[in-house]
KEMIFI-278767 format. One record per atom (N, C-alpha, C, CB): x negated, y, z negated. Coordinates in steps of 0.02 Angstrom, whole numbers, plus 32768, in hexadecimal, padded with zeros to 4 digits. Glycine has a CB too. Layout:
// KEMIFI-278767
XYZ...
//
This chain:
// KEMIFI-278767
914CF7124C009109F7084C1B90DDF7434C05910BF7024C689094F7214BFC9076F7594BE19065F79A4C349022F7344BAF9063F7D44C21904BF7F74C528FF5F7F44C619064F8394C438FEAF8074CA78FAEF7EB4CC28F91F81E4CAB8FA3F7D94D098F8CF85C4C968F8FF8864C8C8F4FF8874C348FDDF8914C968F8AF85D4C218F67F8534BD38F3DF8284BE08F92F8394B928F25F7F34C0D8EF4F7C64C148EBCF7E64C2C8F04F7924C3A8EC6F8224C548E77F83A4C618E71F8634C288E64F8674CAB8E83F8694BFA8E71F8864BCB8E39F8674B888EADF8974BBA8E46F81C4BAB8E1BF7CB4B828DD7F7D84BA18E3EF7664BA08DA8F7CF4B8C8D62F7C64B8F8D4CF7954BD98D4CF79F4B428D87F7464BB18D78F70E4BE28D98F7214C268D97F6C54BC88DABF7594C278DF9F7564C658DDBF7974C898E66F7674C398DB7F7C24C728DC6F8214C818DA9F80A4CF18D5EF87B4C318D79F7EB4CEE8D55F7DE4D178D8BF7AF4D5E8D18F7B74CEC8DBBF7904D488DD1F7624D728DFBF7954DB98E05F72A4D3F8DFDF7864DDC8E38F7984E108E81F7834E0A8E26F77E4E4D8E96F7BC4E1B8F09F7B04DF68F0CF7634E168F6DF7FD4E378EFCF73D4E5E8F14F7024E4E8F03F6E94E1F8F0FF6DE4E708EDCF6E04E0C8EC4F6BC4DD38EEBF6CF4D8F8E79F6C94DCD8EEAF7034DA08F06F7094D478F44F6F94D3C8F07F7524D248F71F6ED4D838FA8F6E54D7F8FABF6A94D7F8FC9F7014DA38F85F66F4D798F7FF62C4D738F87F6154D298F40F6184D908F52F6484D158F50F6544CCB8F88F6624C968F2CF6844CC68FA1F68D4CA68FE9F6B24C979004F6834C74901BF6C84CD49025F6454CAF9042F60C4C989035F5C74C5B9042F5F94CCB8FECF5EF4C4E8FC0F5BE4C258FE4F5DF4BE88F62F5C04C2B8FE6F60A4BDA8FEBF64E4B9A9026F64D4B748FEEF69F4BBA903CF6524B469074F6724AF0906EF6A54ACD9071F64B4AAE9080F6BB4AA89084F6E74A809079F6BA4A3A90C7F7104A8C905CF6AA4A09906BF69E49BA9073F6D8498D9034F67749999086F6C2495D9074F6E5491D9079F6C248DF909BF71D49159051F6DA48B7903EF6AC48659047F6E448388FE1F6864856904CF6D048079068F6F847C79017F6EA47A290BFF6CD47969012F71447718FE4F70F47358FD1F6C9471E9004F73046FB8F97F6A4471E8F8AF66D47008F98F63847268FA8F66A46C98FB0F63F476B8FD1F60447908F7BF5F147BC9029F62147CF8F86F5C647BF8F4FF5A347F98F56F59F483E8F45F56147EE8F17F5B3485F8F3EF5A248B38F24F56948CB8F30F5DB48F58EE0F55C48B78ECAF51748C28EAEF50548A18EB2F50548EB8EA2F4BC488E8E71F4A8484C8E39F47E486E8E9AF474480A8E06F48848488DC3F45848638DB8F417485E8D8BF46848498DC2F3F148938DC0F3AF489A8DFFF3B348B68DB2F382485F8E39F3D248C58E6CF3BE48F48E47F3C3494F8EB4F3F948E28E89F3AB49718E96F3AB49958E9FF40649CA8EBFF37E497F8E68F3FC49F28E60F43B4A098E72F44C4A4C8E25F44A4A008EB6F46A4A4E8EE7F4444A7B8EFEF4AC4A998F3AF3FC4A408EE2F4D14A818EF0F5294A708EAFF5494A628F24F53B4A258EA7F57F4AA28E86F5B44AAE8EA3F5EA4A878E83F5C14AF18E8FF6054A4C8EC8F6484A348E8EF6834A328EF9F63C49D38EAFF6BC4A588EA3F70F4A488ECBF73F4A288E9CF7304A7D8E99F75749FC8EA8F77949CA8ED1F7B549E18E6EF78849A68F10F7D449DE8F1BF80149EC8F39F83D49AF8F3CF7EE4A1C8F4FF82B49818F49F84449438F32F82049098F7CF85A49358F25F82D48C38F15F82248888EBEF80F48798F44F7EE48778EC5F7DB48568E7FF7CF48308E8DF78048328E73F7F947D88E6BF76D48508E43F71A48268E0DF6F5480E8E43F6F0483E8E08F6E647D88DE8F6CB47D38DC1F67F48018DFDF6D247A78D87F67748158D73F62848268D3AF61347E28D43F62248858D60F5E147E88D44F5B2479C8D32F57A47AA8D77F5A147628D0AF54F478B8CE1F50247A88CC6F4F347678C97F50647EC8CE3F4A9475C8CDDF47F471B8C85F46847378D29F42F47108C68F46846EE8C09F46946E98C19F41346E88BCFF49946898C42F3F846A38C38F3B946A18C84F3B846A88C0EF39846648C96F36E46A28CE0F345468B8CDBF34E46458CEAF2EB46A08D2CF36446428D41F37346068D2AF3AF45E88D35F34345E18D05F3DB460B8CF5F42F45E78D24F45F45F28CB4F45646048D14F49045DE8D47F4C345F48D29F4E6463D8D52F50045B18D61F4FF466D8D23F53746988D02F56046898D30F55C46C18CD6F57446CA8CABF5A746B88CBAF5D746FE8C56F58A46AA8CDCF61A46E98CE9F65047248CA4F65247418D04F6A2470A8CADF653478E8C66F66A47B68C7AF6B847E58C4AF61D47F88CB0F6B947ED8CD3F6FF48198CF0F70747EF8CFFF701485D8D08F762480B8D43F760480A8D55F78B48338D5BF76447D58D6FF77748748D9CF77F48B48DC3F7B948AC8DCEF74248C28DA3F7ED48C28DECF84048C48DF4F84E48F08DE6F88C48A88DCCF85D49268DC1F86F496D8DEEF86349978D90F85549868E1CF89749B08E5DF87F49EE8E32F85E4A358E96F8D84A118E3CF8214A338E0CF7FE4A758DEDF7C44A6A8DD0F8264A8D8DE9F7C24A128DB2F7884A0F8DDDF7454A148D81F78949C38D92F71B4A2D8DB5F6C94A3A8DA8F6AB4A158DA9F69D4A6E8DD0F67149F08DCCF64A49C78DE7F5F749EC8DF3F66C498C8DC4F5D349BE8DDBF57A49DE8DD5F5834A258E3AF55949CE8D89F5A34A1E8D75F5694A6E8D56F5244A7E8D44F5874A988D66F4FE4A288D5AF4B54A5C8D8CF4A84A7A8D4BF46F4A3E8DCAF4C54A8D8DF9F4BB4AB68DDEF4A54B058E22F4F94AB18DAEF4D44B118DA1F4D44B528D65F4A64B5C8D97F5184B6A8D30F4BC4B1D8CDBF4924B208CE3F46C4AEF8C8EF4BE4B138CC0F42F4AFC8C95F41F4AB58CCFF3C74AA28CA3F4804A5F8CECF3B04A6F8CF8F38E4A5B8D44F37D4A628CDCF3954A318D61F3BD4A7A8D99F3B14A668DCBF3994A198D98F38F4A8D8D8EF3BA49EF8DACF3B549AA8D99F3F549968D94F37949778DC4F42E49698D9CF47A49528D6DF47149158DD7F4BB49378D28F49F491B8D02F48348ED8D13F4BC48C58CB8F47048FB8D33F4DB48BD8D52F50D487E8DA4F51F48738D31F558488C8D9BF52C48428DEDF537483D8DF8F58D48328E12F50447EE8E2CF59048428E3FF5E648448E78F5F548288E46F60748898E75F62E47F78EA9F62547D68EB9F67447BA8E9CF5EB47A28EF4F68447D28F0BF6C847B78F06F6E447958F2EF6D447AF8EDEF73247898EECF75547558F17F79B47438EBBF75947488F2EF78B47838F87F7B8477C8FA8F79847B28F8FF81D478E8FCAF7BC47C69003F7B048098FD4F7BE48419051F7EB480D8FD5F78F48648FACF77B48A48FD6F76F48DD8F81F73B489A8FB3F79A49028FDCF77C49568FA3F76C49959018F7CA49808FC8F74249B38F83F72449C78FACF70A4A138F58F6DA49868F73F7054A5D8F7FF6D84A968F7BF6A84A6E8F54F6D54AD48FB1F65F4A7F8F8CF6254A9A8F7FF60D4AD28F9DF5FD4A8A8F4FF5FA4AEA8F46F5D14B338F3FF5994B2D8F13F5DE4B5E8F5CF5644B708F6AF52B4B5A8F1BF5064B6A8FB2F50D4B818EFEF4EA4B4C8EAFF4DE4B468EA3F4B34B828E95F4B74AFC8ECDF47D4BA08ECDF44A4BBB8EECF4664C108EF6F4154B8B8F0DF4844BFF8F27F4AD4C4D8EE6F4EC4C4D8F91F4DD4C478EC4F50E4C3C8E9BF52A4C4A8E55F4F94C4C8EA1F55F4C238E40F4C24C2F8E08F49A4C4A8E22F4754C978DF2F45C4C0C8E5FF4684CB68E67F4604CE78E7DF4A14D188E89F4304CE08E83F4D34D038E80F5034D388E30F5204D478EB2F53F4D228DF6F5194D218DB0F5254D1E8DB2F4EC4D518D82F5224CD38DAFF4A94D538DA9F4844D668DB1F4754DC38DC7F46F4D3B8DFDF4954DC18E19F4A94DFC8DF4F4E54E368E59F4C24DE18DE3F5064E018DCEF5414E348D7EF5594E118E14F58E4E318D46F5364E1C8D1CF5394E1B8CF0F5924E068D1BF5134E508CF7F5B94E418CEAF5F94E2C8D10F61A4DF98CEDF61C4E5E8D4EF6144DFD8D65F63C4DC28D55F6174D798DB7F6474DC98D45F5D64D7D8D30F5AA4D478CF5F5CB4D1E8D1AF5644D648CB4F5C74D4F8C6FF5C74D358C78F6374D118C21F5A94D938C9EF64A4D3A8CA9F6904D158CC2F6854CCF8CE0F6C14D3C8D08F6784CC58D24F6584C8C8CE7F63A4C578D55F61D4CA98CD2F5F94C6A8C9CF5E04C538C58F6034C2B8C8EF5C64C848C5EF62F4C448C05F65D4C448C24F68F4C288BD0F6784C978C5AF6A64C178C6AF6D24BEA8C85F6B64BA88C95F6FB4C068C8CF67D4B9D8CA2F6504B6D8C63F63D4B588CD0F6174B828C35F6304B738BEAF63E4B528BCEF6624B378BC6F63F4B698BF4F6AE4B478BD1F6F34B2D8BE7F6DC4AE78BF0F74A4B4C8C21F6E44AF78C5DF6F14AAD8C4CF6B74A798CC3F6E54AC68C2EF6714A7B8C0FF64C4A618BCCF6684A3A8C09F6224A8D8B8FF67D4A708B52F68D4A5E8B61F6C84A358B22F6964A988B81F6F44A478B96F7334A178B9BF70A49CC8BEEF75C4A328BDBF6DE49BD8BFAF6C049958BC4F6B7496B8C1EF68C49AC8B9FF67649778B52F65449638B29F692494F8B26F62849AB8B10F6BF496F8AE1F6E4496D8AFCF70D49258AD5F70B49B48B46F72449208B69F74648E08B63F71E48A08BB9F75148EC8B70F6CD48B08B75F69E48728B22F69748588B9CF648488B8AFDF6A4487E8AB1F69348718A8DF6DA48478A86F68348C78AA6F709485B8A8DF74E48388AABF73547F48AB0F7A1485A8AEFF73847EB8B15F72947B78AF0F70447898B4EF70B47C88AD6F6C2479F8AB9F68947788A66F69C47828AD4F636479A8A45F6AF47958A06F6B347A389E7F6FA47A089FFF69647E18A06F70747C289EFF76347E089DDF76B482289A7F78847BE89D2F799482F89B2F7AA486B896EF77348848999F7F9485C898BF76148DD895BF73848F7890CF76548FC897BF71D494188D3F74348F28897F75F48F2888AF753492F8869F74C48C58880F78C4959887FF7B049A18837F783499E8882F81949AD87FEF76349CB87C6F77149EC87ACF77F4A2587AFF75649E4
//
């Protein structure tokens, strides 16, 4: 089991109270990927919450069918979240992520954490609203990248 310990150490989690996290706990794994391996591809099935706890990944998202990708991150940060349509959104990942060394990573199970939000309302909308940060952050990084800086008025 993962320690509760390392979950307040998560962005989505630092905030919760030990029951809670110990709810959580049970949601949680350990992975690891080797160089070049994929953890999720875009257009699957988004079934895994994963945090970054060592390496580098890339997130990549096909422009058309049949192109090659195009890198939009790249994920180093011990903490960061990746494949949160696990929790929001479609339930399919709109990017794929894919190793560029040896990666170790949480998984959380996507579907037992949309029913533990579900379950317990306050600890939900916390969870929730920090999964928003880490989104708007996300967006706000891919948009400099592609655009530049938003024009303040």
């Amino acid at each position: 089991m993962v320690p509760a310990e390392k979950l307040k150490d998560i962005e989505l989690f630092a905030r919760l109270p030990d029951e809670a996290l110990r709810g959580i706990q049970a949601l949680c794994h350990e992975g690891r990927y080797e160089r070049g391996e994929e953890i999720f591809s875009e257009g699957g099935l988004a079934d895994k919450l994963f945090v970054l706890e060592k390496g580098t990944v890339a997130i990549r998202i096909q422009r058309h069918a049949g192109e090659d990708t195009l890198m939009v991150a790249a994920i180093r940060d011990k903490g960061s979240i990746m494949g949160w349509s696990a929790v929001v959104g479609t339930g399919r990942y709109t990017a794929s992520a894919v190793c560029m060394d040896e990666v170790s990573v949480l998984e959380i199970d996507g579907e037992g954490l949309k029913q533990f939000i579900h379950e317990d309302c306050s600890t939900g909308v916390v969870i929730l609203e920090a999964l928003a940060n880490v989104i708007a952050s996300r967006l706000q990084a891919t948009r400099a990248q592609l655009a530049g800086p938003p024009l303040l008025r």
